[in-house]
Residue, then its C-alpha position, 0 to 999 in steps of 0.5 A: x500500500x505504502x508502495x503504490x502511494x509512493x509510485x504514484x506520488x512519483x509519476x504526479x511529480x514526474x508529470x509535474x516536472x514535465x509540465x513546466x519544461x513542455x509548458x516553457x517551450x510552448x511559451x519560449x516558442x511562441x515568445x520567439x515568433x511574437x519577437x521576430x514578427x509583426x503579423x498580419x494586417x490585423x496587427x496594423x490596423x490594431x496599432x492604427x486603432x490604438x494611436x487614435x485612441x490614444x488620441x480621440x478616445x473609444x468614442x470618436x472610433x465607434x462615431x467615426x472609424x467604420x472598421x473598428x468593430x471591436x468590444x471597448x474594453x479591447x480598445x482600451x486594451x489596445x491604447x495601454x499597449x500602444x502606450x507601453x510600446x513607446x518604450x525603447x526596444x518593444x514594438x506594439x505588434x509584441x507588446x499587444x501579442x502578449x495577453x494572447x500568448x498568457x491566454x494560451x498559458x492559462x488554458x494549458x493550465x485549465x486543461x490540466x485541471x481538466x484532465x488531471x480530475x479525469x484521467x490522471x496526471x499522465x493523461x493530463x500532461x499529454x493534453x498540455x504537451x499536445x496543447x501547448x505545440x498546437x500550430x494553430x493557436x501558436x500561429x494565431x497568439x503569437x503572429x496572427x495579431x488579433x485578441x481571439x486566443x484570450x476570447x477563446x480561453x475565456x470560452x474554455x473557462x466558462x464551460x470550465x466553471x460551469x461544469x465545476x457547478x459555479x454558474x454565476x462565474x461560468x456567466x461571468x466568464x462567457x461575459x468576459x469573453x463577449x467582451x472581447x469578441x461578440x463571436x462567443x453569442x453562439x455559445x449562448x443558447x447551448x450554455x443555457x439550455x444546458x442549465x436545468x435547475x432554475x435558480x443555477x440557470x438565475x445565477x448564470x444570467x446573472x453573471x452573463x448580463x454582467x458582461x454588458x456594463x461595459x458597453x452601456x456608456x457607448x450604447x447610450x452616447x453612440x448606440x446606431x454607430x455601435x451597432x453598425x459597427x461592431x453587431x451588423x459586422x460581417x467578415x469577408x467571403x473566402x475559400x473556406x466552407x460553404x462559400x468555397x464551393x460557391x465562389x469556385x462555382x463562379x468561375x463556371x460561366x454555366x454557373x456562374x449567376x446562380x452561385x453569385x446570387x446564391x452567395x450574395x444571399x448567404x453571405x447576408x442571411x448565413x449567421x441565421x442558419x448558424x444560430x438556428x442549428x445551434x439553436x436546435x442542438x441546444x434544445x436537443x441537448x436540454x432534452x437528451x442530456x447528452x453532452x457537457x458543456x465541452x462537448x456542447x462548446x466544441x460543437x457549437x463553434x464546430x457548426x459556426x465554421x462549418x456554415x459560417x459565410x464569412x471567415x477570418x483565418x483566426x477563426x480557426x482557434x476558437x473551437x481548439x481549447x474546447x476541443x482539446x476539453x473533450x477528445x485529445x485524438x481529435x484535438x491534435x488532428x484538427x491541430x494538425x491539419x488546420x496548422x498546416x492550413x495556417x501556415x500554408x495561408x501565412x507564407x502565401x501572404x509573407x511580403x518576404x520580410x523581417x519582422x515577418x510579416x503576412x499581407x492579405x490582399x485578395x482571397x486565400x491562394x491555393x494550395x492552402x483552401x485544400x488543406x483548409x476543406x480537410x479540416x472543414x471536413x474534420x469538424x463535420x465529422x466530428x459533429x456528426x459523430x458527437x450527435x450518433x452517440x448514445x451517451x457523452x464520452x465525457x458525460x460517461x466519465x464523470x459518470x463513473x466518477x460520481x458513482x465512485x465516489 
């Protein structure tokens, strides 16, 4: 008995120590890339976004710059590090690429949580290890150059608290993160439905209409410049998804105004099929009991880059912290793939400089939509797979846990 408590107070110190030299290389590497590069357009248009700021204040942008389109705690954001970039030898596209890459650390940190309580300290080192080399979010947190890394850790860590039955700071969480980027909404339904105690389902939107405190003083001094600007937004049609197949239908003059017509329409009206599946799932979830809030938050933003109409290559990062929460196979498979579709995107827009630097000028050049409609493939899959089964692989862990116990 003695001996088994000692193994096993070994292998936990073994997998510890092997945490802190993995997570440090995670974290060297993408301190180093964030170094030696700027980033792509986004990381330009963040710094053009904070000079003015600094000047006219987050007001003057909603009235009067069309592109800013962003929460206004991230304007501010963007204004403290454009102040501490004026110090000798840090640049701004570094300084601002910093609280993503502490994001991709607390998420690492999260998964370990996550994974130690079910599986053990072995299996939970394995998802920080995977986690922390993932190209996707090293790509995206440390040279894209836009706030969606912290968005999704916040994402993570509201089905985190949620599942740990703390709602209030589960809506709090999910509250932060739409503070940063509005695209977690689409989390929305499916966290709620998930609740079925009433007075919980209180708590957590409690916490959630928390999070609009921050944008009231603007919805009362500049509400339809808001709107126009950050809710009515929509991103670009690409080679990606849906509108992939569209716009190569274009190309065919057979074809040709038909997919126009029908990309034009989709390109305005694809976010109500988005939520309305997301929606639906949410129900069925409430009904079925079938799935964690993991699960549920891997799907949903599975389901929003499967039929998104608009794309941001940076999208490709919300689904993968959630992702790593439920299955560690699929989580470094979608890495993979989406990684090389990443990098694929970066080098084809690389202007051949230093600091690297990757200038979007015109849709994503091939080969990179190729490996972009694998991974595309990969999350329709994984969808389908997660609605075929019985019970939730997760759900039957904790299950057996509870049980234990």
């Amino acid at each position: 008995m003695i001996l088994q408590k000692g193994r096993s107070q070994w292998k936990s110190s073994y997998a510890s120590y092997g945490i802190v030299v993995l997570g440090s290389l995670g974290l060297v590497i993408r301190l180093g890339l964030a170094f030696i590069s700027s980033g792509s357009n986004d990381i330009i248009a963040w710094n053009n976004f904070a000079s003015m700021i600094d000047q006219v204040g987050v007001r003057y942008m909603y009235e009067n710059v069309v592109a800013f389109n962003h929460p206004p705690l991230m304007g501010y954001l963007a204004q403290y590090a454009f102040r501490i970039a004026q110090t000798p030898g840090l640049s701004f596209a570094f300084v601002f690429k910093l609280p993503m890459i502490l994001a991709d650390v607390l998420t690492g940190l999260l998964l370990w949580k996550i994974w130690r309580r079910r599986r053990g300290p072995g299996v939970a080192g394995l998802a920080v290890a995977a986690f922390g080399g993932s190209l996707v979010s090293i790509l995206v947190s440390a040279y894209h150059g836009n706030t969606d890394t912290l968005c999704a850790f916040l994402c993570l860590l509201s089905a985190y608290l949620s599942e740990q039955k703390r709602p209030v700071a589960g809506g709090l969480a999910l509250a932060a993160a739409l503070n940063v980027k509005l695209l977690p909404i689409v989390l929305i339904p499916a966290f709620i439905y998930s609740y079925h105690s009433g007075r919980d389902l209180i708590k957590f939107g409690a916490g959630l209409a928390a999070g609009i405190l921050p944008f009231l003083p603007f919805l009362v001094c500049c509400g339809t410049s808001f709107v126009r600007n950050a809710i009515n937004y929509n991103s670009n049609a690409d080679y990606w998804g849906i509108m992939l197949f569209l716009l190569q239908a274009g190309k065919n003059p057979v074809f040709q105004q038909l997919a126009y017509q029908i990309g034009d329409f989709y390109l305005q009206k694809g976010r109500l099929v988005v939520m309305g599946l997301i929606l639906l799932l949410s129900l069925w979830s409430h009904l079925t009991r079938r799935w964690s809030r993991y699960e549920l938050g891997a799907m949903c933003f599975s389901i929003f880059l499967i039929f998104t109409p608009g794309f941001g290559v940076q999208y490709m990062v919300y689904v993968c912290p959630l992702l790593f929460a439920v299955s560690l196979s699929w989580a470094t498979l979608y890495s993979v793939l989406a990684g090389i579709f990443l990098s694929l995107v970066y080098y084809s827009f690389w202007t051949g400089t230093l600091p690297l630097h990757s200038h979007f000028n015109t849709f994503l050049p091939m080969p990179a939509p190729l490996f972009g409609l694998i991974a595309w493939v990969l999350l329709i899959q994984f969808v389908l797979r997660r609605l075929c089964f019985q019970t939730s692989e997760v759900g039957s862990n904790v299950s057996k846990m509870t049980r234990t116990v």
